[in-house]
N, C-alpha and C positions, 0 to 999 in steps of 0.2 A: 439383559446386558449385551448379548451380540448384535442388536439394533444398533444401541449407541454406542459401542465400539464401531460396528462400518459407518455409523454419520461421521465419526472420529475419523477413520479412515478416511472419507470423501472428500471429508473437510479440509483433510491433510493436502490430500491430492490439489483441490481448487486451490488451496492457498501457496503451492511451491508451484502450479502453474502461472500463476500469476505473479509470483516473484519471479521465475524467467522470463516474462514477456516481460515486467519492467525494466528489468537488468538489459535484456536486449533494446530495448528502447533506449535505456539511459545511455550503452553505447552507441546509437545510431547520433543522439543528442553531443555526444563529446565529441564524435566524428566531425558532425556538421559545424562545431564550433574552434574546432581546431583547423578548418581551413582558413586558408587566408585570406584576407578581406579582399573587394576589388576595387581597385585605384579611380576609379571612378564615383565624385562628392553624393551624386545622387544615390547611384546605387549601392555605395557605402552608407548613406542616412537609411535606407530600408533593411538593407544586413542588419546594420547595427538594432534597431525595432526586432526585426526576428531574430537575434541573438538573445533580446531580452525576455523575447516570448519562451525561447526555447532555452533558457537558464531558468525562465518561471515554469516549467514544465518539468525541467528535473528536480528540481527544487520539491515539486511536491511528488514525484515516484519516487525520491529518495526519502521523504515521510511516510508516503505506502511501504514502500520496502522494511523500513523501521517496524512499522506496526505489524506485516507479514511476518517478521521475524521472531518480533512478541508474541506473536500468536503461535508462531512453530513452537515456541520453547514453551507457552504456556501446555501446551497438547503433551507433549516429553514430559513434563512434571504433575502432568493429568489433574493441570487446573483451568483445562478448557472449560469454557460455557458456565464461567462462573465471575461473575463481575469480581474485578479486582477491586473496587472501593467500597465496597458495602457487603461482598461475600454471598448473595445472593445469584439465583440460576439465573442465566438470560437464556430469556424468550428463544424457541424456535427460530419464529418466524425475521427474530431481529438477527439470528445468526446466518440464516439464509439471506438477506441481504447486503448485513458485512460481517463474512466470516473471520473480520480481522479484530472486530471489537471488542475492549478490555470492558467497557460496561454494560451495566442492564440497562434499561431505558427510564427508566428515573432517575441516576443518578449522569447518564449521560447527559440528560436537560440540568440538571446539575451546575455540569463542567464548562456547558458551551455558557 
């Protein structure tokens, strides 16, 4: 049991770091889009492209952040590492590369 409590623990750790890097990104994103545009056609038509780029980019760290979040509170009510749709364990090796994942890997191919 104190194995999987400190992956519990590490896990915690990776996943509220990586909710502060998004958060501070997602700041750096509201920053650069709350300047104001420059009066000039051309290089307002390419603002406007990297506005869209950079609205499509928070757009998905604020669905990161979502799921990081799901994942904190799953760890708080120590229903980490257990697929939420079918109630089964997920894999090690699928939690090492998304610590944020609510499913196993079957029912993941599932969903998509």
């Amino acid at each position: 049991m104190g194995e999987d409590m400190t992956t519990i623990v590490e896990r915690k750790a990776q996943l509220q770091a990586r909710l502060a890097e998004l958060q501070g990104r997602l700041k750096n994103i509201a920053d650069e889009l709350d300047n104001p545009a420059n009066p000039d056609w051309d290089d307002l038509a390419i603002e406007r492209e990297g506005d869209e780029v950079l609205e499509g980019l928070g757009l998905s760290g604020q669905h990161e952040i979502r799921q990081i979040d799901a994942a904190l509170a799953r760890i708080e009510a120590g229903e980490y590492g257990i697929c939420t749709r079918c109630g089964a364990e997920i894999a090690e090796p699928r939690l090492v590369l998304m610590p944020e994942t609510p499913f196993c890997q079957s029912c993941a191919g599932a969903v998509a």
